[in-house]
N, C-alpha and C positions, 0 to 999 in steps of 0.2 A: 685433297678435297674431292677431286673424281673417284678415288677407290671410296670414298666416304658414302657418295650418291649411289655406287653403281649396286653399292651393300645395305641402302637404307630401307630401314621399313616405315613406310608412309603412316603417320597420324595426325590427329587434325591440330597438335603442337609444336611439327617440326615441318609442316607444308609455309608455313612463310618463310624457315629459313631454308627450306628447298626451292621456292622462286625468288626469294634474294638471289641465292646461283648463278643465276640466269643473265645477272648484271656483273659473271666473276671477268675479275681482269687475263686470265684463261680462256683460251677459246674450247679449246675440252672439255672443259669444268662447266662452260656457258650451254654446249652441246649435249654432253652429260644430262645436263638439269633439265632440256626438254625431255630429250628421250625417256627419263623418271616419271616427269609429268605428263608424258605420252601413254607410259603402259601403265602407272598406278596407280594416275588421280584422274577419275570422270569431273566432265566438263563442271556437274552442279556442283562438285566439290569446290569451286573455285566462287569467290563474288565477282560483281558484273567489273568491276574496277579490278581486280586480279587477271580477267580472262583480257580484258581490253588492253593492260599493260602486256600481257603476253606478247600478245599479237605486235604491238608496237616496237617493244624491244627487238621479238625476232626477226618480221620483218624486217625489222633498218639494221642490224646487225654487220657490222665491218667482215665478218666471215661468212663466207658461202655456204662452209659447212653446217655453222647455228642457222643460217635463213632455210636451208633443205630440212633441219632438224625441226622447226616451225613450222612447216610448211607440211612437212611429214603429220605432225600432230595434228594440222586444222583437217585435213583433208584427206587422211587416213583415221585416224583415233577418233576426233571430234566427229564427224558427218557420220563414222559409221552406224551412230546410236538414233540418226536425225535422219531420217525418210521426208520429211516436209520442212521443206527449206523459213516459211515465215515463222513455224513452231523454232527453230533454229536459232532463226535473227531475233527475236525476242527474248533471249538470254543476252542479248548484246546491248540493251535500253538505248535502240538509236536515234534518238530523240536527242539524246544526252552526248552519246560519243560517235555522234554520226561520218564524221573523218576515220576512224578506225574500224566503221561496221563496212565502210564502204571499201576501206582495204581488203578486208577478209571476205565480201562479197567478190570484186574483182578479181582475188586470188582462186579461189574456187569457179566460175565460171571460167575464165580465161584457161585454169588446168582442164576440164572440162571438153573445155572445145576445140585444145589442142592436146590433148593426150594422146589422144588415136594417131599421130603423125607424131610421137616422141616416143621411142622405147627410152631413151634413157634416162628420162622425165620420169616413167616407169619405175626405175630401177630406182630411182632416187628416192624418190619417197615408197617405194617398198608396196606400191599398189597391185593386189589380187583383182581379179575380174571383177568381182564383186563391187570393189571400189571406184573402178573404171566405169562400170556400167552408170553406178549410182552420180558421179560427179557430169558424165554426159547429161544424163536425161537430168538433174541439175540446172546444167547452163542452159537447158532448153524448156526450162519450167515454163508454163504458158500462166501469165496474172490472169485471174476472172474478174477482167473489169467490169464485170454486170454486177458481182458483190460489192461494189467498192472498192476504194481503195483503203491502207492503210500506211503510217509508215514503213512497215517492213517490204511492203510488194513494192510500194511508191518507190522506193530507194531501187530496190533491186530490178525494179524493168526497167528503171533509169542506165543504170549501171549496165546492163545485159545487152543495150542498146547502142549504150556506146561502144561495149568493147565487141561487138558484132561489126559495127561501123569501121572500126579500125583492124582488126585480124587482117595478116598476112597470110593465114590456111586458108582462106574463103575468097572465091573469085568475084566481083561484083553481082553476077546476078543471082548468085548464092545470099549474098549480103542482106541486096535487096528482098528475094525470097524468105529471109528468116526474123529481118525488123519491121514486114512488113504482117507476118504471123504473132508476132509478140505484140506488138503497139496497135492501141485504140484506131479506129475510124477518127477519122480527120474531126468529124461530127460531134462524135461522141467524144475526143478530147476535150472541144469546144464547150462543148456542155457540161462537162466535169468543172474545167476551170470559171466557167459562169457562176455554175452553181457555190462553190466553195468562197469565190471572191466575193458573194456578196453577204457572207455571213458575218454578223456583226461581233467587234473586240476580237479581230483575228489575234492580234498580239497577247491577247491573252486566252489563244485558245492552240497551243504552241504543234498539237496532235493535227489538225488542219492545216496549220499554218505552215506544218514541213512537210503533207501532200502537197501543198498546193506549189512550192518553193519545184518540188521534182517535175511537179507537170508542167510548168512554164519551161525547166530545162529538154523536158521530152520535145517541147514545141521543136525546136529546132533538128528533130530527127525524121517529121512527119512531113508527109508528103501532102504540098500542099499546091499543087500544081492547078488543080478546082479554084477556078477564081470563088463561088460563094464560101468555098470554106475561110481560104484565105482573106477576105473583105472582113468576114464574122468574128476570123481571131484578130487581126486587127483594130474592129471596133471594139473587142474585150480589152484589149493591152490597152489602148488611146483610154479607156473607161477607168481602167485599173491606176492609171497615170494620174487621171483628173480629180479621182478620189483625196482628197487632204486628207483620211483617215487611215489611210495603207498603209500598211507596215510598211519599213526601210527594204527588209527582207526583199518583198513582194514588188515592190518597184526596182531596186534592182534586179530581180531575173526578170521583171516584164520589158525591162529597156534590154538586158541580152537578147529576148526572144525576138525582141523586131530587127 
């Protein structure tokens, strides 16, 4: 089955039974069928349900070598064709498969911002400068929250925050320094989440409904040391609380955020 893959030529009748592979009881075979689907199928060849099972499979993978071979392909193959990272996550419909858009978000910043401190990280997934460079300024995309937000930014400054928060490469005032470059004024989160909460039939308005879900998680990364700002998100969550029309959603991350 491996000599099969390593000699296949890809068309668009035998690409489901080349990501079948991918689940072979083989760890070779399973490694094999990225590395095919690395060098001979681009991302749009795939549906959004193909590329999302990818990422799942490989990531959770019982072998090292298939999760480097995944990993190889998001962040080598995939990115190279993707210079803007929301044009990116928009192949990913994460509205829908927001658990696995936020793996492959996670994975790509976290390589990112610990590459420069790993050659062998390097080696592994087979990264040129080129790729290096691209996966840094990457992890350090700055959202315009003056345009709005959307689910793709929503999710990913969510994400970029946390794992900024938690990195072992960055010393505290580093930390501080760089979630403090990425995330809203205290203010202007305020006002974000004002504005969003009070729009009517959020439950059926699911595009709002999962910004608004990622900026109540941000809350808890913002500095809120400002007694007015902190009194004013307060008074939003207590509001957001008393509403009987809130989503289930939206009152639990408002009871996280306090």
């Amino acid at each position: 089955r491996k000599s099969a893959l390593e000699n296949v030529l890809v068309s668009k009748e035998n690409l489901p039974f080349i990501i079948r592979r991918t689940r072979d009881i083989s760890d070779e075979v399973r490694t094999e069928a990225y590395n095919v689907l690395s060098e001979k199928v681009g991302l749009k060849h795939l549906t959004v349900p193909q590329r999302v099972a990818l990422i799942e499979w490989g990531l959770k993978d019982r072998s090292q070598k298939v999760q480097e071979s995944c990993k190889k392909m998001i962040c080598k193959f995939w990115m190279r064709k993707y210079t803007d990272i929301v044009t990116f996550l928009k192949l990913f419909d994460i509205t829908e498969f927001e658990e696995s858009a936020e793996k492959l978000i996670r994975l790509l910043i976290k390589t990112g911002i610990e590459i420069e401190n790993s050659d062998e990280e390097k080696l592994i997934l087979d990264l040129d400068e080129g790729d290096i460079q691209r996966l840094k300024k990457l992890s350090m995309f700055k959202v315009p929250f003056e345009e709005g937000l959307t689910p793709e930014t929503a999710l990913f400054v969510r994400i970029q925050a946390e794992i900024i928060s938690s990195s072992k490469c960055l010393s505290f005032a580093e930390k501080d320094e760089m979630i403090a470059s990425i995330l809203p004024e205290t203010q202007i989160l305020c006002t974000f989440i004002e504005e969003m909460s009070k729009q009517k039939d959020l439950e059926d308005r699911p595009i709002v409904l999962n910004v608004l879900q990622q900026m109540m998680k941000m809350v808890c990364m913002i500095d809120f040391s400002e007694e007015s700002s902190r009194n004013r998100l307060v008074c939003l969550i207590k509001g957001i609380l008393m509403n009987e029309k809130a989503p289930t959603e939206i009152v639990e991350a408002s009871m996280r955020a306090l």
